[in-house]
C-alpha positions as CSV (number, residue, x, y, z in Angstrom):
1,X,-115.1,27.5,160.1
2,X,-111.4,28.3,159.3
3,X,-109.0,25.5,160.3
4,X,-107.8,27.2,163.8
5,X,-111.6,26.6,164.7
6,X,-112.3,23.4,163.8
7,X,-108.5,22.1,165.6
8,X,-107.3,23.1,169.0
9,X,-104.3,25.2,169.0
10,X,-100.8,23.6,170.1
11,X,-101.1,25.7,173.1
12,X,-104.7,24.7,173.6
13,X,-103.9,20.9,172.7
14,X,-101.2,20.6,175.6
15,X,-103.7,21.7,178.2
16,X,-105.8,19.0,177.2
17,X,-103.3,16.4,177.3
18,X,-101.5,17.0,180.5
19,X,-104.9,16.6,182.6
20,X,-103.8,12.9,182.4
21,X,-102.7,14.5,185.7
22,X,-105.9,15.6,187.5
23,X,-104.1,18.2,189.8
24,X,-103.4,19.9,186.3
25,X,-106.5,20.7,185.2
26,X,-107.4,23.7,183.9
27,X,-110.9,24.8,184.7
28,X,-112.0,28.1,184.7
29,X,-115.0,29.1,187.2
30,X,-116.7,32.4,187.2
31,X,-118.8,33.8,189.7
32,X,-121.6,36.4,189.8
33,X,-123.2,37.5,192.7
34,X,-127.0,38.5,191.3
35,X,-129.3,41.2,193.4
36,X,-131.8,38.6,192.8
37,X,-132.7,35.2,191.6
38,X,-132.6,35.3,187.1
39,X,-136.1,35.0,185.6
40,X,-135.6,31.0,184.8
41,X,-137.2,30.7,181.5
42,X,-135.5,34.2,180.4
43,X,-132.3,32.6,181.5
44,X,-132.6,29.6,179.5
45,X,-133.7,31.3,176.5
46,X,-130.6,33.3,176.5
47,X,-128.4,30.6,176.9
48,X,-130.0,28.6,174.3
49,X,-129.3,31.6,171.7
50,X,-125.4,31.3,173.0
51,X,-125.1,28.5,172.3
52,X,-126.0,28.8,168.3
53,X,-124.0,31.9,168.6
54,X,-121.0,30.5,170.3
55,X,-119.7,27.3,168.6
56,X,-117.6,26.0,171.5
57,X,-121.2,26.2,173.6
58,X,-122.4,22.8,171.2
59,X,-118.8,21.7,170.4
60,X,-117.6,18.8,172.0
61,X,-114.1,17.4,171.7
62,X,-112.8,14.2,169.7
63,X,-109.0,13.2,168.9
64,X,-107.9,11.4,166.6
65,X,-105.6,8.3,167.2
66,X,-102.4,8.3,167.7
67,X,-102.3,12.0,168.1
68,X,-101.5,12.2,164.2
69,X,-103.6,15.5,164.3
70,X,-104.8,17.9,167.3
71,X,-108.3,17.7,169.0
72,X,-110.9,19.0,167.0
73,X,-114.0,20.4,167.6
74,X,-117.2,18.7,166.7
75,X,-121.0,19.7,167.2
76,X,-122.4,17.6,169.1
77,X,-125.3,15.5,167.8
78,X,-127.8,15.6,171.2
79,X,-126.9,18.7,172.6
80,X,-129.2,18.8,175.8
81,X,-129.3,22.3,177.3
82,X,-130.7,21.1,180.6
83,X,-127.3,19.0,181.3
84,X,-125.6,22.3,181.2
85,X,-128.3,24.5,182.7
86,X,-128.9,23.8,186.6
87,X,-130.4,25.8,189.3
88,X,-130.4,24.4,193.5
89,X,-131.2,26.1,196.2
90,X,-128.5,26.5,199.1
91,X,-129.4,25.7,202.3
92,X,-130.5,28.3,205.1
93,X,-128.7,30.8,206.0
94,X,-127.2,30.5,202.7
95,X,-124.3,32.4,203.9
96,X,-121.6,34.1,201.1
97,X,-119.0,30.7,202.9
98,X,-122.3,28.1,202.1
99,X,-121.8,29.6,198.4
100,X,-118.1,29.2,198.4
101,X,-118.4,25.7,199.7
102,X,-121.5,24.9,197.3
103,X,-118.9,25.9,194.5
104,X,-115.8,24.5,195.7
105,X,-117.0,20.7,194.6
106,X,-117.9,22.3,191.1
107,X,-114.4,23.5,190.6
108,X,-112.8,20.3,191.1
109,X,-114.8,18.2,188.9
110,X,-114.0,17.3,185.9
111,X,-115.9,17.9,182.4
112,X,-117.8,14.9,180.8
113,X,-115.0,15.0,177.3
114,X,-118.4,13.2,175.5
115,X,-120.2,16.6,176.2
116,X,-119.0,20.7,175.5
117,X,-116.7,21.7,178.0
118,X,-119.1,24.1,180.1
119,X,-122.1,24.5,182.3
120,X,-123.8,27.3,184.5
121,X,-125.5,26.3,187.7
122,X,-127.8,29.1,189.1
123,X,-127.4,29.1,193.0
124,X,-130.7,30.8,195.2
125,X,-131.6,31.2,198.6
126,X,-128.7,32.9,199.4
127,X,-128.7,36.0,202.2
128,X,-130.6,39.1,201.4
129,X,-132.6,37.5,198.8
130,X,-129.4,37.3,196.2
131,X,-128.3,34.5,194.3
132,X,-124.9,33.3,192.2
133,X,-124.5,32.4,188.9
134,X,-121.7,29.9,188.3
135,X,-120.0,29.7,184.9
136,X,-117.5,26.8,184.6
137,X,-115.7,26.3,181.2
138,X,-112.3,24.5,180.2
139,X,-109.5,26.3,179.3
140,X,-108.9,25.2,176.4
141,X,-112.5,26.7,175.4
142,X,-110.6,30.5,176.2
143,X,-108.5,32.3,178.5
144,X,-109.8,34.9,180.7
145,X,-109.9,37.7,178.7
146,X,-111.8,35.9,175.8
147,X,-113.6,34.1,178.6
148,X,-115.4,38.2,179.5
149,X,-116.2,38.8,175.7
150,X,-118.4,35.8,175.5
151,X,-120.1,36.4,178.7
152,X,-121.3,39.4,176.5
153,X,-123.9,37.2,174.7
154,X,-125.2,36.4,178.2
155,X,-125.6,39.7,180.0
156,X,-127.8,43.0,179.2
157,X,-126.8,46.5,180.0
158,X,-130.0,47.0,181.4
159,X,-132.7,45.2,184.3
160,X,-135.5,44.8,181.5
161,X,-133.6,44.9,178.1
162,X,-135.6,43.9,175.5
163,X,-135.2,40.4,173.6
164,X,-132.7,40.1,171.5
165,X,-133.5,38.6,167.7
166,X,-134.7,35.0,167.4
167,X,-132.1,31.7,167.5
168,X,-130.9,31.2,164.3
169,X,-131.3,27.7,163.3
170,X,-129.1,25.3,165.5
171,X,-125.9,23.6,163.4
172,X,-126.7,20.0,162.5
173,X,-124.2,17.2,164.5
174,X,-121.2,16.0,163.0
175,X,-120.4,12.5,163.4
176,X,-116.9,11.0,162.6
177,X,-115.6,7.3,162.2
178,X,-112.1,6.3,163.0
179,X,-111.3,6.1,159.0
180,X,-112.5,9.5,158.3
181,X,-111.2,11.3,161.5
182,X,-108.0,10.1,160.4
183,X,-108.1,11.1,156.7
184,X,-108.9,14.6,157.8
185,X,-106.3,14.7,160.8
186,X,-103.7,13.6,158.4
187,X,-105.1,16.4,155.7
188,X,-104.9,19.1,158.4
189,X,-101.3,18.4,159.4
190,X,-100.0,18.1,155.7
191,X,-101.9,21.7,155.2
192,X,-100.1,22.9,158.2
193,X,-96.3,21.6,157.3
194,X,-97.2,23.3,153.1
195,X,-98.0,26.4,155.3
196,X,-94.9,26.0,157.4
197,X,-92.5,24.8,154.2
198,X,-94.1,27.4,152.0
199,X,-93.5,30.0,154.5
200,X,-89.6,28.8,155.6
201,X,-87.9,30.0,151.9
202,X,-89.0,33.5,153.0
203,X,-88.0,33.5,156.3
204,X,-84.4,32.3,155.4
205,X,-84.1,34.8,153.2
206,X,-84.6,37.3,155.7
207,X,-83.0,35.9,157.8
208,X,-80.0,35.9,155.6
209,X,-80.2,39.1,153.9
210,X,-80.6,40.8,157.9
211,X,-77.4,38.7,158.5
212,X,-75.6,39.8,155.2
213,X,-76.3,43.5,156.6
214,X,-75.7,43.0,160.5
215,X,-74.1,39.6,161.4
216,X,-73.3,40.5,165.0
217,X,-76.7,42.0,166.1
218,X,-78.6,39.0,164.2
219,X,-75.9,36.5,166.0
220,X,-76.8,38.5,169.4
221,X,-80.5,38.0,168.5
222,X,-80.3,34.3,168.0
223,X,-78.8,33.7,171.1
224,X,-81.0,36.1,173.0
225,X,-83.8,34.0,172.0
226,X,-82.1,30.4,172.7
227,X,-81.2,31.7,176.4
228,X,-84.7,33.1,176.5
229,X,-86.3,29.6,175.6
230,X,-84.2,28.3,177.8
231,X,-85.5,30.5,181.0
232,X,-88.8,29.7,180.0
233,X,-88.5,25.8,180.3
234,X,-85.9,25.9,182.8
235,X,-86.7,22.6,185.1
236,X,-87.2,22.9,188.8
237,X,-87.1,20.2,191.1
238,X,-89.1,21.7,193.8
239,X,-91.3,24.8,194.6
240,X,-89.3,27.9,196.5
241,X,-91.7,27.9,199.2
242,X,-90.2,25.7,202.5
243,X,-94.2,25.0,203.3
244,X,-96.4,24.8,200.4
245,X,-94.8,21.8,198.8
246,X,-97.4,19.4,198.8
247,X,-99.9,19.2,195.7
248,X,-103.5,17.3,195.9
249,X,-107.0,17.5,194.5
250,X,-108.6,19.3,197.4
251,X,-109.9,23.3,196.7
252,X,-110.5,25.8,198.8
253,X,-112.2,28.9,198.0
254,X,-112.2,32.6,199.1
255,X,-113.2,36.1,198.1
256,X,-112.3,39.5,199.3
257,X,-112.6,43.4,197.3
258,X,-110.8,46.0,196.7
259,X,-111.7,49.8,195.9
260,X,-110.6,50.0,192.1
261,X,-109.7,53.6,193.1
262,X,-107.6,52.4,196.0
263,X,-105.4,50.0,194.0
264,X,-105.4,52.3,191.0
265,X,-103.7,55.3,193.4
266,X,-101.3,53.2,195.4
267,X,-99.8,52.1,192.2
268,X,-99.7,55.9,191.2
269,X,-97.5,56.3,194.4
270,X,-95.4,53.7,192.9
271,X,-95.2,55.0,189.0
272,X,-96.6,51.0,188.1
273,X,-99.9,49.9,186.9
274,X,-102.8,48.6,188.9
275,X,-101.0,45.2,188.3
276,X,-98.0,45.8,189.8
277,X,-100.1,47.1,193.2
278,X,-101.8,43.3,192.9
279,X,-98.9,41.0,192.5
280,X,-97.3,43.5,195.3
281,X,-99.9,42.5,197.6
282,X,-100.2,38.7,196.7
283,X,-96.2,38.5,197.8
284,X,-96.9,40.8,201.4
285,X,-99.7,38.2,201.9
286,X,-97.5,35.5,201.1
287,X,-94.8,36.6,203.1
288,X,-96.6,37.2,205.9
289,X,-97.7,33.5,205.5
290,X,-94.4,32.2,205.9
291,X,-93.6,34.2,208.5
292,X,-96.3,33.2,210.4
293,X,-95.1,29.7,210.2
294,X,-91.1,30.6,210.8
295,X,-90.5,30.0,207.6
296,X,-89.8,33.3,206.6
297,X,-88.9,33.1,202.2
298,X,-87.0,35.8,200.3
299,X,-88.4,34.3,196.9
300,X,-91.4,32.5,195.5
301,X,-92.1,31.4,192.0
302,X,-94.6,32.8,190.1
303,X,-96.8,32.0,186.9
304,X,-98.7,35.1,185.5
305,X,-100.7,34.7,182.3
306,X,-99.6,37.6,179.7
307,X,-102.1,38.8,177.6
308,X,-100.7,38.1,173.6
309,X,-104.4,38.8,171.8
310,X,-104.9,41.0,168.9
311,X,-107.1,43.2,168.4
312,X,-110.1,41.7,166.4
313,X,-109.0,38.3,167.4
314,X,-111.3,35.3,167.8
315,X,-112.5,35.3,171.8
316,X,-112.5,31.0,171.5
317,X,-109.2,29.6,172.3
318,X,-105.9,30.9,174.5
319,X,-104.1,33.8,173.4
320,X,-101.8,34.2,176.6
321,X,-98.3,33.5,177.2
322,X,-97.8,32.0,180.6
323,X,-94.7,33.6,182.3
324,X,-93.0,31.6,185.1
325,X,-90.2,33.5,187.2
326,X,-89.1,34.4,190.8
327,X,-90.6,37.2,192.8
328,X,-89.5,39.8,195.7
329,X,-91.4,38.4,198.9
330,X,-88.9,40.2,201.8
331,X,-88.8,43.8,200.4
332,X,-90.7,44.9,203.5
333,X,-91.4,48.6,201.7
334,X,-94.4,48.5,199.6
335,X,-93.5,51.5,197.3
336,X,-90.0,48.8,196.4
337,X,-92.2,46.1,196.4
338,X,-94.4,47.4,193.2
339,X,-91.3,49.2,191.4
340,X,-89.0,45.7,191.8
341,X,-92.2,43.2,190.6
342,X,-92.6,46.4,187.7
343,X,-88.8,45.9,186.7
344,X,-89.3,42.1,186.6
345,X,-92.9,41.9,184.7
346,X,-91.8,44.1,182.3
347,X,-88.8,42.6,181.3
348,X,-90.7,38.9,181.3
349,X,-92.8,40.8,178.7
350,X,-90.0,41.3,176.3
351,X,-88.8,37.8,176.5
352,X,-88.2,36.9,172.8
353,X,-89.2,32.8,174.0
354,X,-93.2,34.6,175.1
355,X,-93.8,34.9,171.6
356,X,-92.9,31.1,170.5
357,X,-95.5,29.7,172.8
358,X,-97.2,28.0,170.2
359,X,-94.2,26.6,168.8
360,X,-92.7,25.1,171.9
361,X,-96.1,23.9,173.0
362,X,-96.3,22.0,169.0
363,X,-92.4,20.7,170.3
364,X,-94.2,19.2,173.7
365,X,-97.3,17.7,171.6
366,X,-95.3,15.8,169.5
367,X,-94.0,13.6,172.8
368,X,-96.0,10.9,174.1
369,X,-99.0,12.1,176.5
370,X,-97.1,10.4,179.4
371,X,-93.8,11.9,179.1
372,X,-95.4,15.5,177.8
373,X,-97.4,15.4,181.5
374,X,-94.4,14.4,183.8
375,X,-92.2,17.2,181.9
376,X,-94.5,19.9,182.1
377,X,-96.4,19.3,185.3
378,X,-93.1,19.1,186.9
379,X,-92.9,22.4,185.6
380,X,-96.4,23.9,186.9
381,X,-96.1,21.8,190.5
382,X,-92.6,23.8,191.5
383,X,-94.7,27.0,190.7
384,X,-95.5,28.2,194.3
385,X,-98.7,30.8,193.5
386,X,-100.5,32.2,189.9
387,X,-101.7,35.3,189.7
388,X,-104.2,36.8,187.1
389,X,-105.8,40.1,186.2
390,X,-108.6,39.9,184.1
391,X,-110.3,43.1,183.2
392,X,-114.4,43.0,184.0
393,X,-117.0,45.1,183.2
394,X,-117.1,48.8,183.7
395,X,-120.9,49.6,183.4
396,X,-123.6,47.8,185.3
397,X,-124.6,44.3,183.8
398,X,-127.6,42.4,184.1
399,X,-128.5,38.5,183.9
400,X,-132.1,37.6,183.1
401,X,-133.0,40.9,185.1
402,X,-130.8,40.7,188.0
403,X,-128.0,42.9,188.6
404,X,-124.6,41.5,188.5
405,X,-123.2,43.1,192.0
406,X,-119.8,41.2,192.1
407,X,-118.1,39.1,189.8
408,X,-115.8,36.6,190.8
409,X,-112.6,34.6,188.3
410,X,-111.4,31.2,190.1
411,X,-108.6,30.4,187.9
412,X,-107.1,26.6,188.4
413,X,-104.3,26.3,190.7
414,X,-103.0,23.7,187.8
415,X,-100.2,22.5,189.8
416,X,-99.4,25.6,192.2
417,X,-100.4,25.8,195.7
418,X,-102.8,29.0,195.3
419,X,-104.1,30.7,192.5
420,X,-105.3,34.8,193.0
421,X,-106.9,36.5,190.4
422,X,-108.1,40.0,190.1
423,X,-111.6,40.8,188.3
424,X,-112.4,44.2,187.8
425,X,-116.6,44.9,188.1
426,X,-117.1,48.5,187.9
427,X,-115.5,50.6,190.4
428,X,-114.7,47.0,192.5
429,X,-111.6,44.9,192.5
430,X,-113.4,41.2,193.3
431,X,-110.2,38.8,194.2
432,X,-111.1,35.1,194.0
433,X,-108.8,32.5,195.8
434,X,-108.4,29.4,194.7
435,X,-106.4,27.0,197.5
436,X,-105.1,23.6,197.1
437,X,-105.7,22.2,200.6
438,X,-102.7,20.0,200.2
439,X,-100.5,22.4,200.0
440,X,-102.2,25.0,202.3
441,X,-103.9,22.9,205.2
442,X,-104.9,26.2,207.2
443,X,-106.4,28.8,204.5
444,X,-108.1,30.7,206.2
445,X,-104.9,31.9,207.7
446,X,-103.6,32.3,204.5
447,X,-106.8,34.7,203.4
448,X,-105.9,36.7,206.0
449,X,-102.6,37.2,205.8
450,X,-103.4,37.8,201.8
451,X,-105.9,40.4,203.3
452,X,-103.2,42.5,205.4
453,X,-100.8,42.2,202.2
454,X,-103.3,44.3,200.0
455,X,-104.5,46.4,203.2
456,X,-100.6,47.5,203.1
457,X,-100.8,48.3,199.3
458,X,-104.2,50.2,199.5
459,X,-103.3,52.4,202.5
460,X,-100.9,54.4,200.1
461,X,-104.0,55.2,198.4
């Protein structure tokens, strides 16, 4: 494996550090809704080939001491499949709220950090004979967009697809003592400051020569990006929101759907994208919520992951940039609503700082784990909601012979009072809620004001 496989990334490395802080952690759950219960032994085989074919499946994480190097990635010497393979059965009726509430303990757990940093439990006896597949994995595993391409080793495009080829032979443990963990943290980090010293004499000189030839645009530049990193870590003492100001370990979760047709034609009304019609309904929802309690609010904050990957980059690790900024809550018209929020996202998306991400998250690693965590989770616990879009599948997929008829993201809250993201499965938007009960001690209220916000954006459909 390269070197960016065998270390966490600085952007990958912070999110493991600040869950010092439990209400920051970052764990990812994924839900499918299946026609019918997996074939068991089917199931297992096809995790057990994932996991050979995707290290992070056997990879556990070990750091070296001091924090003279990032986390690395090891193999794990006793991988056990059945600690991360489960199945229970949920208890008659086995209503779609049972499964949300079966779940809900799941997604505030934390990992064992001995073991990799995932596990699937296979939930039965639900109504109608259907059952749920829940994928849980750390963020600092991937993001949600790599999170989909690697769920691609575990579905078929087909009920009864044939087996795939035979496991290749499972990678051997690695086993590290203090001495020689150190000796190769210390190796990595001198590669990476060579790599970083060889590649600074170049970048002065362009830097210079594009100075020589235009001073003022290159002295306009620099400064663009120093306010731009500046906007980006900008501190906040509190969140916007006059109500949702209280942060705790207690998750609530919710689902409702959209018609992907719906959403994609209301934001046609508006010239914006399917995203704009998303984050347009999330703040009616909101508002509505404040409202409801007198506490009507003109402006909440916001965090929305932007997608930065590559093409043909790896699907392990986090290639998004998280943009944190204020958003439109009292522009009552819906049609303003998506064109404002499409002004604002796309100028976030050309903030110089979105590409330094890595950087500024290697500046924060070099701090001690205790003052990293109170600086940045002050940061995240001012942010008042999250909002994601993660593009799903557009073809039918199946899982061990049953049909994957919804599919669920319940992205961490990691410091904000909700968390809504958008999953795309075929022709159905499936919205997953995540609530911090701390900071939203009535959600169902809150669903269904969220409800009437994206009612409002679909009916221009």
């Amino acid at each position: 494996m390269s070197g960016f496989e065998r270390h966490m990334s600085d952007a990958d490395a912070l999110m493991w550090h600040i869950e010092k802080d439990p209400i920051l952690r970052s764990t990812i759950v994924a839900v499918g809704i299946l026609d019918r219960t997996p074939e068991w032994d089917r199931l297992r085989e096809r995790f057990l080939r994932a996991s050979i074919a995707i290290p992070r499946f056997r990879q556990r994480v070990i750091s070296p001491p001091l924090r003279i190097g990032p986390p690395r990635w090891a193999y794990e010497p006793d991988f056990d499949l059945n600690f991360h393979l489960k199945r229970f059965t949920v208890a008659a009726p086995g209503t779609h709220r049972q499964l949300l509430d079966a779940i809900a303990p799941i997604a505030q757990s934390s990992f064992d950090r001995a073991r990799p940093l995932w596990e699937c439990t296979i939930l039965d006896g639900l109504e109608g004979g259907q059952a749920a597949m829940v994928m849980k994995v750390h963020h600092s595993v991937t993001d949600g967009v790599g999170g989909v391409e690697l769920l691609t080793q575990l579905v078929d495009l087909e009920r009864d697809a044939p087996e795939r080829l035979k496991n290749r032979v499972a990678p051997s443990g690695e086993f590290f003592d203090s001495g020689s963990l150190i000796r190769e943290s210390v190796a990595h980090t001198t590669r990476r400051w060579l790599g970083i010293g060889r590649r600074v004499p170049g970048t002065i000189v362009r830097t210079t020569s594009a100075a020589a030839r235009n001073p003022l645009g290159s002295a306009l530049d620099a400064t663009a990006t120093a306010r731009s990193i500046g906007k980006t870590l900008a501190p906040a003492t509190a969140p916007m929101s006059s109500i949702m100001t209280q942060r705790g370990m207690g998750r609530w979760l919710a689902t409702f759907d959209l018609a992907l047709d719906d959403l994609k034609r209301a934001a046609k009304v508006a010239e914006g994208s399917i995203n704009d019609a998303f984050v347009a309904g999330a703040c009616g929802g909101l508002a509505r919520y404040h409202e409801r309690h007198g506490a009507a609010v003109e402006w909440l904050r916001m965090t929305m992951p932007i997608n930065i990957r590559t093409e043909g980059a790896s699907t392990a690790g986090n290639q998004f940039a998280p943009a944190r900024f204020p958003v439109p809550t009292a522009i009552d018209d819906p049609v303003e609503r998506m064109q404002a929020i499409r002004e604002l996202v796309l100028s976030w998306r050309g903030e110089p700082a979105l590409g330094l991400t890595g950087t500024l998250a290697g500046v924060l690693n070099r701090l001690p784990t205790q003052t990293t965590t109170a600086f940045f989770g002050g940061m995240l616990k001012c942010v008042d909601f999250v909002t994601s879009n993660v593009p799903g599948s557009p073809l039918p997929v199946f899982v061990a012979g049953a049909a994957v008829e919804r599919f669920y993201a319940f992205g961490p809250p990691s410091g904000a009072a909700v968390n809504i993201t958008l999953m795309s499965h075929i022709d159905t938007c499936c919205i997953g809620v995540v609530v911090d009960t701390a900071a939203v001690p009535d959600p169902e209220a809150l669903l269904a004001d969220l409800r009437a916000g994206f009612d409002e954006i679909t009916a221009l459909a």
